[in-house]
N, C-alpha and C positions, 0 to 999 in steps of 0.2 A: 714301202708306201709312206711311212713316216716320213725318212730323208725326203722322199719327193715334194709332200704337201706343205714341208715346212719351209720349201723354196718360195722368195717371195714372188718369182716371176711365173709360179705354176699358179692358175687360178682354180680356185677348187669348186668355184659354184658355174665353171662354164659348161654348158650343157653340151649331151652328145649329140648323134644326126635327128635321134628322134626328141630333142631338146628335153632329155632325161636328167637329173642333176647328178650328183656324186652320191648326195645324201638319198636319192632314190633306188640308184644300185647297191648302196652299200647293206647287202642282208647282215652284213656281220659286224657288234654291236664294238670290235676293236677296231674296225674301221670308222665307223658312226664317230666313234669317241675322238679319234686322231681329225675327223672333219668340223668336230664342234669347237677343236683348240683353235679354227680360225674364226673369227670373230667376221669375214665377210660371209660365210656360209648361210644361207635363206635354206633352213631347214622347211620351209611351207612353200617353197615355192615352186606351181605346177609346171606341169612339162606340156606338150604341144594337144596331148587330149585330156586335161583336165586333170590329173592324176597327181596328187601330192607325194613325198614321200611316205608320210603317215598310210595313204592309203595302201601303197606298193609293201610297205611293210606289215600290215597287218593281212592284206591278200596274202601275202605269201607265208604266215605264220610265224612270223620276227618276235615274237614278246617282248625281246631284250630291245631288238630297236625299237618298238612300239614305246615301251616304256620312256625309253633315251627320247624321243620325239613330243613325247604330251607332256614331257619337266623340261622342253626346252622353253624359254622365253619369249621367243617370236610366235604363240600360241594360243 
């Protein structure tokens, strides 16, 4: 995962079908962290029903992402 996101022609904040971000799938906070070393990543930004990262993380019991999300700066 690392080699991939650190490709600059991989874009890490392009959304899935259901315009989910990276940072919204990523429950796992070694993930999160690999997503936050790029500085385009919109750690707040919703997907097509309203649903931020933060929320998808805290629904599903993230602590460590939840944590990673409310110290990020765009917040």
């Amino acid at each position: 995962m690392q080699i991939l996101l650190g490709r600059d022609e991989v874009d890490p904040d392009e959304p899935d079908n259901d315009s989910r971000s990276r940072v919204q799938l990523g429950a796992d906070t070694r993930v999160v962290r690999i997503l936050f070393e790029r500085e385009e990543v919109n750690s707040d930004k919703p997907d097509k029903y309203g649903r931020t990262p933060l929320s998808y993380a805290a629904w599903g019991g993230h602590e460590g992402v939840v944590k990673m999300l409310l110290g990020r700066a765009d917040y």
